[in-house]
C-alpha positions in Angstrom: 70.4 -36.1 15.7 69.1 -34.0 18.8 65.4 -32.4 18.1 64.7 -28.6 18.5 61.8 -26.8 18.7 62.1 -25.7 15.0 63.2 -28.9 13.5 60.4 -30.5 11.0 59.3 -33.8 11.3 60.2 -36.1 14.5 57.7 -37.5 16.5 56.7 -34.1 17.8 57.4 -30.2 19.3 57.8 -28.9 22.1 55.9 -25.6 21.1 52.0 -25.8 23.3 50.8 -24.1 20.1 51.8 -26.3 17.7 49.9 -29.0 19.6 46.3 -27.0 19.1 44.9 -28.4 16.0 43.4 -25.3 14.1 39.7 -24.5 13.9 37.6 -26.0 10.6 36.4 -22.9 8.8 33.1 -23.2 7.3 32.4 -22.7 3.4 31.1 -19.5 2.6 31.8 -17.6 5.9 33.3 -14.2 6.6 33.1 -11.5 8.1 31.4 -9.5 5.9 28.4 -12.7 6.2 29.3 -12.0 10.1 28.1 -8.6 10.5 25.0 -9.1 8.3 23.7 -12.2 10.1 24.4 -9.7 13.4 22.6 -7.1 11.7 19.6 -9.0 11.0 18.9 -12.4 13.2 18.4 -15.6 11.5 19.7 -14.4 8.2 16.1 -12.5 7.3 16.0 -9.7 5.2 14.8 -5.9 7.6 11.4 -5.4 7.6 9.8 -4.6 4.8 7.1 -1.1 4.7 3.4 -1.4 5.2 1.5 -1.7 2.4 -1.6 0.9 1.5 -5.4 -0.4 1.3 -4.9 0.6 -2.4 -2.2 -1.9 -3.0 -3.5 -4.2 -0.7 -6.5 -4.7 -3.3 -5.0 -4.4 -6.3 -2.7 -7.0 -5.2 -5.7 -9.4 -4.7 -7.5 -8.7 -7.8 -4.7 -9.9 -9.4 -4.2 -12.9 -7.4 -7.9 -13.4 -7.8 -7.0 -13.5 -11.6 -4.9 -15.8 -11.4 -6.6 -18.4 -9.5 -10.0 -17.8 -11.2 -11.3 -19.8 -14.7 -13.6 -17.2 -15.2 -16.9 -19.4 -15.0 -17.2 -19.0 -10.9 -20.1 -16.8 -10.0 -19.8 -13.8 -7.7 -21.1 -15.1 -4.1 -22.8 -12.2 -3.4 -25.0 -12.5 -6.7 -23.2 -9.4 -8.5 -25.2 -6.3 -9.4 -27.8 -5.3 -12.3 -28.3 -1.6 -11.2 -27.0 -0.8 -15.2 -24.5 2.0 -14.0 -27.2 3.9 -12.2 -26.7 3.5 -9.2 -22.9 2.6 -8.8 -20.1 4.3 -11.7 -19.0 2.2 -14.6 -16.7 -0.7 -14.1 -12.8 0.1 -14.5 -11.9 -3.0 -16.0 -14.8 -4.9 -17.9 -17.9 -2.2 -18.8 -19.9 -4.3 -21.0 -20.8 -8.4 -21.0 -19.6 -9.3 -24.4 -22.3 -12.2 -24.5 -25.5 -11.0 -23.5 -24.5 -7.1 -23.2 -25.0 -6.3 -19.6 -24.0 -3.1 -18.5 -21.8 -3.6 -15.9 -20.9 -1.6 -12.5 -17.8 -1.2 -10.4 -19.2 -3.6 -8.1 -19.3 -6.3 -10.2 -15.3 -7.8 -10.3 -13.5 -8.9 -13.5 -12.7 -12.5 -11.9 -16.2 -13.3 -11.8 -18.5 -14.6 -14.7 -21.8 -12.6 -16.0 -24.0 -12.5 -12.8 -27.2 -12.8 -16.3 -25.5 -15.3 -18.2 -22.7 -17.1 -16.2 -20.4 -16.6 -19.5 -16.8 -15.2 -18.9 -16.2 -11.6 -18.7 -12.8 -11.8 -19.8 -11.2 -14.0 -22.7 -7.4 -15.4 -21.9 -5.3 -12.4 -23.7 -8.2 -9.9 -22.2 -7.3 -11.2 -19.0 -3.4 -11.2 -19.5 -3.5 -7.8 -20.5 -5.4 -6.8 -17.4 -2.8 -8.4 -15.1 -0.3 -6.5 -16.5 -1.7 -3.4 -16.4 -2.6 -3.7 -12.5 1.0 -5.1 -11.7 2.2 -1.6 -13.5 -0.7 0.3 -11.0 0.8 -1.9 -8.0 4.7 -0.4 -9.4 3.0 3.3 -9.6 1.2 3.0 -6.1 4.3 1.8 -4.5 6.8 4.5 -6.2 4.4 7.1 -5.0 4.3 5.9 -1.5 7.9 5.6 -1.1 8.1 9.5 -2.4 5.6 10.3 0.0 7.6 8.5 2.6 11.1 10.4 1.9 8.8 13.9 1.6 7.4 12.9 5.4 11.1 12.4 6.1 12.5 15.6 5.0 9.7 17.7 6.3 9.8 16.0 9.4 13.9 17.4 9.6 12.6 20.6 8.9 9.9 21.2 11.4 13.2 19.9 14.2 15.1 22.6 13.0 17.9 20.5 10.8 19.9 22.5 8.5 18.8 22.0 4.8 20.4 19.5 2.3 23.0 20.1 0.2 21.8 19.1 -3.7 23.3 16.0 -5.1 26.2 18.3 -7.1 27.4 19.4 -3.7 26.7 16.5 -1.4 30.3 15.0 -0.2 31.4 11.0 -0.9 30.3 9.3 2.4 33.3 8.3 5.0 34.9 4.8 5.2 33.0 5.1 9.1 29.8 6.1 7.9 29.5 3.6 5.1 30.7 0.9 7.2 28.1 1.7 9.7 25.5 2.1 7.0 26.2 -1.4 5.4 26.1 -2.9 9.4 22.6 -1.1 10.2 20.0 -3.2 8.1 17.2 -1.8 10.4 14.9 0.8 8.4 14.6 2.6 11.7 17.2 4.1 11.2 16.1 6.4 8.3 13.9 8.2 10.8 14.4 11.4 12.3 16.1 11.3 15.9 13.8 11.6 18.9 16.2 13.6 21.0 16.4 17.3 21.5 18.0 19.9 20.2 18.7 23.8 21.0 19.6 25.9 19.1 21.0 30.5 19.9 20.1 33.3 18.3 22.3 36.0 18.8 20.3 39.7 18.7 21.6 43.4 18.7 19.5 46.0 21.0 20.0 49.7 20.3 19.5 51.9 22.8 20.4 55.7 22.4 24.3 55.9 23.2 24.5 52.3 24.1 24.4 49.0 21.8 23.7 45.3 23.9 24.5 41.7 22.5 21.9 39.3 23.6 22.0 35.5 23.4 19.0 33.4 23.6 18.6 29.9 23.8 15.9 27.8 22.4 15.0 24.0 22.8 12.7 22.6 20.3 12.1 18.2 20.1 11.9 16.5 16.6 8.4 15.7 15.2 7.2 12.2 16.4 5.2 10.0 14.3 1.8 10.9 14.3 -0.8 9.2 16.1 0.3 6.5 19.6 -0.5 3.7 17.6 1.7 1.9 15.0 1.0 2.7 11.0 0.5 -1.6 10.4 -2.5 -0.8 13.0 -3.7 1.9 11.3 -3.8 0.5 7.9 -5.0 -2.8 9.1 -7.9 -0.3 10.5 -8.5 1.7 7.3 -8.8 -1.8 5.1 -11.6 -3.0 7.4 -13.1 0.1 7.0 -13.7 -0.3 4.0 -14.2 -4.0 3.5 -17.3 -2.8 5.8 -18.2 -0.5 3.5 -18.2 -2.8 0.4 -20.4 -5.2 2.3 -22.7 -2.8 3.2 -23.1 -1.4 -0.2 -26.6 -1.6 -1.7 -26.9 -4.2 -4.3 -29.6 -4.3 -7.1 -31.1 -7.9 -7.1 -31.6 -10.2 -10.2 -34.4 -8.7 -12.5 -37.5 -11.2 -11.5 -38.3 -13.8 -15.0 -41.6 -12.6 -15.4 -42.4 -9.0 -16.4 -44.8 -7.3 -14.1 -48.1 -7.1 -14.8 -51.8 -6.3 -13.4 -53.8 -9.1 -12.1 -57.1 -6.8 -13.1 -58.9 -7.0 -16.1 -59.4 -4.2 -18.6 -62.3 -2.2 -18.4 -64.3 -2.5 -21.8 -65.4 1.6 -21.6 -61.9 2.4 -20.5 -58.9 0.4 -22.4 -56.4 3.2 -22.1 -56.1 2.3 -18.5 -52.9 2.1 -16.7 -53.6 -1.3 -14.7 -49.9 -0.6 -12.8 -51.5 2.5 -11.1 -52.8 1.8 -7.6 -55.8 4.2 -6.4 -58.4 5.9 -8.4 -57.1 8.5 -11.4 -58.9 12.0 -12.0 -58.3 13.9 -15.5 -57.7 17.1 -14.7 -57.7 19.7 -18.0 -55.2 22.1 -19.1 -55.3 25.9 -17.7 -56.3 28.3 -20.4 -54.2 31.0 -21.2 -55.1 34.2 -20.9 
């Protein structure tokens, strides 16, 4: 039986593309995987924001927590100014062991700097985790606010019409939401750089005589403030004030014995105050009238 091109089976065909053997696809691949591994290289996730000094530190104290027994004492010897000098302590205000008073200098994660006994008992310190994890959620929700309010004020100082509320605003287009799912980069959330102008169209009366005039106007969008990055700035402020901290006066370790005079008392004059340096002079109370 004679072959043809169509025929199945034989020994082969005389089609070229039947002779290409097809392409192995890979598990899990598509072109939805396509556009996001083009959108972001090696697979990683967009950039994520800077982080404040504030959240910065409350993200080590927790992970200070964490790692800490309790038992380790504070390095730099802790402080015993008693709330004088420095406000209260936010977290633990009072030694439950030997009843220190305790400042906002010395940290939860440390033990007593008096007695080297635990500030914080196990369901003390789980509690206090959790409540600077909820600060950490607060800190960031009020950044990110702060962010989209730079934004939008940002738009208005270019000269961008205002936003429709969210009653009015208009479903998105099959375009734009395909070119919103294939721009990962957070960049893009920013206003535009680029220039815009904008007419005004004005009436001038004159006596028996009325003139249109146009006028054009180019204004620039806002740029971010300041030449330098906002990682470099923060990265700035936290050394700031891990400067600060270190140079913050701390009260030293109450000495074991009391003070005391090395003189002895006077036999005609037992009242004495021995502490007093210099000679003393009574000096009698003004009469009145």
């Amino acid at each position: 039986m004679p072959q043809t091109p169509w025929s199945k089976g034989g020994a082969g065909s005389s089609l070229l593309s039947d002779r290409i053997s097809p392409r192995p696809q890979q598990s899990g691949a598509g072109p939805g995987k396509d556009r996001q591994s083009a959108a972001s290289p090696g697979g990683n996730s967009p950039g994520k924001q800077v982080k404040s000094p504030e959240v910065l530190r409350l993200e080590s104290l927790v992970k200070a927590l964490h790692k800490s027994g309790g038992t380790t004492p504070d390095p730099k010897g802790g402080c015993f100014c008693l709330a004088r000098d420095h406000p209260l302590s936010d977290y633990v205000s009072i030694c439950q062991s030997c009843g220190l008073i305790l400042c906002s200098i010395n940290l939860p994660q440390f033990a007593c700097p008096f007695c080297s006994s635990p500030l914080l008992s196990s369901e003390g310190r789980k509690f206090l985790i959790a409540d600077l994890e909820q600060q950490i959620l607060d800190a960031l929700a009020r950044e990110a606010e702060a962010r989209e309010r730079a934004v939008v004020e940002a738009k208005r100082a270019a000269g961008a019409f205002p936003t429709l509320s969210d009653t009015m605003k208009q479903q998105p287009r099959p375009q734009q939401q395909q070119q919103k799912n294939t721009s990962q980069d957070p960049r893009m959330n920013l206003p535009p750089l680029t220039k815009e102008s904008h007419k005004v169209m004005s009436l001038r009366t004159k006596p028996g005589s009325n003139k249109v005039v146009i006028s054009s106007y180019t204004s620039s969008s806002s740029s971010p403030s300041g030449s330098r990055p906002a990682s470099a700035r923060g990265s700035d402020k936290e050394k700031e004030k891990e400067k600060e901290k270190d140079d913050v006066k701390r009260v030293p370790r109450p000495a074991h014995q009391p003070k005391h005079s090395t003189r002895k008392v006077d036999p005609s004059r037992p009242w004495e105050n021995l502490l007093l340096e210099g000679n003393v002079a009574y000096i009698p109370p003004s009469r009145v009238g």
